[in-house]
C-alpha positions in Angstrom: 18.1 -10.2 1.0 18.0 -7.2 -1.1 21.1 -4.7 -1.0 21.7 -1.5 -2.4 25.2 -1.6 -2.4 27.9 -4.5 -2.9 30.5 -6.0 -1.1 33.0 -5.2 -4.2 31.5 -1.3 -4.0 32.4 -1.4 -0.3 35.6 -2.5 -0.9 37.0 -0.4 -4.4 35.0 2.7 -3.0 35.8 2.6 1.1 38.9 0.0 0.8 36.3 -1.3 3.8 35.7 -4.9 4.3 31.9 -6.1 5.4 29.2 -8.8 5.3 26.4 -9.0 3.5 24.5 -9.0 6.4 25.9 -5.1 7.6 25.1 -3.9 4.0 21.6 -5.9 4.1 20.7 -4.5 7.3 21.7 -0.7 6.5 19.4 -1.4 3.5 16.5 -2.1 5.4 17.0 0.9 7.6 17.5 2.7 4.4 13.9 1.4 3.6 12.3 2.0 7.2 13.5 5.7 6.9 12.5 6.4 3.2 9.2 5.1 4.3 9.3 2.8 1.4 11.5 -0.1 -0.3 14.0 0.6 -3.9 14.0 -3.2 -4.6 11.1 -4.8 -6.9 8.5 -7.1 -5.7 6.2 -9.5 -7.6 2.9 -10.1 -5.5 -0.4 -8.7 -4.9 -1.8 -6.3 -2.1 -5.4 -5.3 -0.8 -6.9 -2.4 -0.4 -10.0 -0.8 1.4 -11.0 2.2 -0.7 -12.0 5.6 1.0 -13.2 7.2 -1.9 -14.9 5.7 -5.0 -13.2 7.5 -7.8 -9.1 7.4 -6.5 -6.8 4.8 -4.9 -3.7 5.8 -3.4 -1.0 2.9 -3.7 1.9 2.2 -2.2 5.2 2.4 -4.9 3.9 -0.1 -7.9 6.0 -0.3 -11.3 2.9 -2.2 -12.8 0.0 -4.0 -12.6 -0.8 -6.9 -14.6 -4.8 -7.5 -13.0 -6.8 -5.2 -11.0 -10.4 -7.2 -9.2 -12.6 -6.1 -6.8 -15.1 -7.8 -4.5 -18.0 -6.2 -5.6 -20.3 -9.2 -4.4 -18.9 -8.5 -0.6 -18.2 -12.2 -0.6 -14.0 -12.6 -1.0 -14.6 -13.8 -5.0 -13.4 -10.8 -6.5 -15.1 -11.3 -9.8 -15.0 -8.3 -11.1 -11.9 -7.3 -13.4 -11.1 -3.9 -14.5 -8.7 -2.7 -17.3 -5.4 -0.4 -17.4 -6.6 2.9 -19.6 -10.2 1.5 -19.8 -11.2 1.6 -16.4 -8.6 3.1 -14.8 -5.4 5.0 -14.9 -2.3 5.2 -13.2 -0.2 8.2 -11.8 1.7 10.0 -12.2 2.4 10.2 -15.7 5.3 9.0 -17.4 7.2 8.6 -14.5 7.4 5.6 -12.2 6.5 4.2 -9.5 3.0 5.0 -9.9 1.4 5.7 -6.5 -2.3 6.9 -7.2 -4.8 4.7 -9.3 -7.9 6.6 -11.0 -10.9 5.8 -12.4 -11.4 7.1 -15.3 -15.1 8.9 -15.6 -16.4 7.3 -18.8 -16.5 4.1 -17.4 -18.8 1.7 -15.8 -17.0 1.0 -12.1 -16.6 3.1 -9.0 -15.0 1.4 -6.2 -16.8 0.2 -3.5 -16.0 2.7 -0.4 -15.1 1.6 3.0 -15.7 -2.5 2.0 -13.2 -4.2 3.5 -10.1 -5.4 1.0 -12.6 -5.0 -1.7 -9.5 -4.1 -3.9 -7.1 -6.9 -5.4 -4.1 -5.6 -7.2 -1.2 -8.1 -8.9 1.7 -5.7 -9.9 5.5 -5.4 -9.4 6.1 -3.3 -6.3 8.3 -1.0 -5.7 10.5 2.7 -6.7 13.1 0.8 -8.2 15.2 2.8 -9.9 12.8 6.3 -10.2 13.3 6.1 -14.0 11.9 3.3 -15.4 8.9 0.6 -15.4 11.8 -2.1 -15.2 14.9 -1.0 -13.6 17.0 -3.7 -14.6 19.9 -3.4 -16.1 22.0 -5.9 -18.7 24.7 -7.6 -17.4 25.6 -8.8 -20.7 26.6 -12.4 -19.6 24.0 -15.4 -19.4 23.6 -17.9 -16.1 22.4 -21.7 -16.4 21.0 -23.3 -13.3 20.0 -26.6 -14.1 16.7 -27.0 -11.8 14.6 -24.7 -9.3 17.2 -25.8 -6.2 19.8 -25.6 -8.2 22.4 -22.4 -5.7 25.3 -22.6 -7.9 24.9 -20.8 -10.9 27.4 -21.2 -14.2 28.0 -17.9 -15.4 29.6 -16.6 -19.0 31.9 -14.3 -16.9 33.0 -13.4 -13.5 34.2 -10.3 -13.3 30.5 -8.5 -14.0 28.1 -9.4 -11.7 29.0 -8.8 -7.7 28.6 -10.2 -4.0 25.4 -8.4 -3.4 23.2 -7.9 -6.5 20.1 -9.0 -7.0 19.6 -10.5 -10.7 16.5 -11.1 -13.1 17.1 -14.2 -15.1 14.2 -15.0 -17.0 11.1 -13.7 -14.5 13.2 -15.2 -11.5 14.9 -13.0 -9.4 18.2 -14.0 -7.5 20.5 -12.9 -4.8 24.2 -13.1 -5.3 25.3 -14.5 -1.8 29.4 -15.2 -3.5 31.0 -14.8 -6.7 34.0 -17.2 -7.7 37.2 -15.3 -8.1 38.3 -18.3 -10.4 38.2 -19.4 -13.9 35.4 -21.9 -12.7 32.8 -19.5 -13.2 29.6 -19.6 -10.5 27.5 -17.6 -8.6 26.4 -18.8 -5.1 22.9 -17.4 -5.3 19.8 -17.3 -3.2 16.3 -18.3 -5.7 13.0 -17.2 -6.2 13.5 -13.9 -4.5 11.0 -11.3 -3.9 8.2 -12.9 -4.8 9.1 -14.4 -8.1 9.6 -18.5 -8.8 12.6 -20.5 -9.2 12.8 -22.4 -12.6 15.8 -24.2 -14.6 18.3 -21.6 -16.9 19.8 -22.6 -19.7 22.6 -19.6 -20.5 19.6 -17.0 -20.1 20.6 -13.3 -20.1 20.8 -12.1 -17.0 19.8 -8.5 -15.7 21.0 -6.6 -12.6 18.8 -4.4 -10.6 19.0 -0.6 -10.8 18.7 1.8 -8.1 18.9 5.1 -8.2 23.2 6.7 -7.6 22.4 8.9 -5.1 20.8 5.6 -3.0 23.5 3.5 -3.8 25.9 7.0 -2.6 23.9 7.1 0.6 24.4 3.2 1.1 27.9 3.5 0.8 27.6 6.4 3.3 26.1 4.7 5.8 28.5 1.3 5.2 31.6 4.1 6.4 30.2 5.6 9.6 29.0 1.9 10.7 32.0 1.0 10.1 34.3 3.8 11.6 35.8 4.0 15.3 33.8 7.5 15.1 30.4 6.5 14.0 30.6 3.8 16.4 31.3 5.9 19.4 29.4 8.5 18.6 31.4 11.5 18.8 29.8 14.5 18.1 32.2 17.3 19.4 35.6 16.9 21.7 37.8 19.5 23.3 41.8 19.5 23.8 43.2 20.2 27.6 41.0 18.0 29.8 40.0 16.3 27.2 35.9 16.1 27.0 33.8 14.7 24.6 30.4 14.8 23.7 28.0 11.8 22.4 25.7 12.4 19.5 22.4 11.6 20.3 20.4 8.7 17.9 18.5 12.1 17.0 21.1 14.0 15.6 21.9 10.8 13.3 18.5 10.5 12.4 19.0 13.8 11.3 21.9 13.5 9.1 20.5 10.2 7.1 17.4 12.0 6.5 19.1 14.9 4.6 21.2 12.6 2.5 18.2 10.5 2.0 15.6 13.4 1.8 14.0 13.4 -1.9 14.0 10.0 -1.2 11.3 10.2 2.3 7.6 9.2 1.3 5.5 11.9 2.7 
């Protein structure tokens, strides 16, 4: 799960109640109409490279190890080095989607060879702004072993039904927040890619997205959850009374223009 609103948003913002489940799945189609996803992903991806000087990426924050297969037998043995083989674009500003080889070097990729390209990065847009769009909670979780769902945090009133958090290099989902003085965070572990581990009062982050994402969430939350947006009205007339559905299309439409700067051309 991965949402980019909460359930406490929802409710201070709409005075709306939901599940997670609505707000995860108006994420997702958040993602399939941006073309891409906001959330962070550690992992690695292959690529078959059409040209032997530039690699276009999908979203990456960073990469920690670029190899190829230059022996066109799956070993990839060869490693290259960030700003000694190859740069990353665009320039001071994240995520990077085009990889370069810089001229003075010694590689070219190998063109058309089949996932001769290995990359290990963080995936993602994240929060547009930043290589780490995380942002301090200011309060520390312990979770005493990798299976460990019930997380003791420092305060309750901070983190929310919803977020995704970065304790140590472990992401987790916040599934339910205690509205007690007891203090724990149901939580989902190892998320995105990442590996569950014990805590011991660690400082725990929360991911950032960009507002206008977050705005558009909340958007979406309302008309799903509206008698309008449910029916589909798009136009009625007094007297005999006639109405008019809006077409999936006309939708479409509107969620594209809230979402536009957003869409990955």
């Amino acid at each position: 799960m991965n949402c980019y609103t909460t359930i406490e948003e929802v409710s201070s913002e709409l005075s709306l109640t939901v599940g997670l489940s609505v707000i995860e799945a108006i994420s997702r189609e958040i993602d399939a109409l941006c073309m891409r996803h906001f959330y962070t992903r550690s992992g690695i991806e292959y690529y078959t490279p059409a040209d032997n000087k530039t690699l276009f990426l999908n979203d990456v924050l960073s990469i920690s190890e670029l190899v190829i297969d230059s022996a066109i037998a799956g070993t990839y043995t060869e490693k290259w080095t960030e700003d000694e083989d190859f740069v990353l674009s665009p320039f001071s500003e994240w995520p990077k989607v085009r990889l370069d080889v810089l001229p003075w070097g010694d590689y070219a990729f190998p063109v058309d060879q089949f996932r001769a390209v290995k990359i290990t990065g963080v995936w993602g847009y994240g929060d547009g702004e930043s290589v780490s769009p995380w942002t301090a909670s200011g309060i520390t979780g312990t979770l005493a072993d990798a299976a460990d769902t019930s997380m003791a945090i420092s305060a309750e009133d901070v983190i929310e039904t919803g977020d995704t958090l970065l304790i140590g290099s472990e992401q987790v989902f916040v599934t339910a927040v205690t509205t007690n003085d007891s203090k724990i965070a149901t939580v989902e572990r190892g998320m995105n890619g990442t590996t569950a581990a014990a805590h011991s009062a660690a400082a725990c982050s929360v991911a950032a997205y960009p507002p206008d994402l977050k705005r558009a969430a909340l958007w979406f939350v309302r008309n799903e959850s509206t008698a309008a947006a449910r029916a589909g009205y798009e136009s009625q007339r007094a007297g005999d009374y006639s109405y008019k559905l809006q077409s999936p299309k006309s939708l479409d439409e509107v969620k594209k223009r809230i979402l536009g700067r957003f869409i990955k051309l």
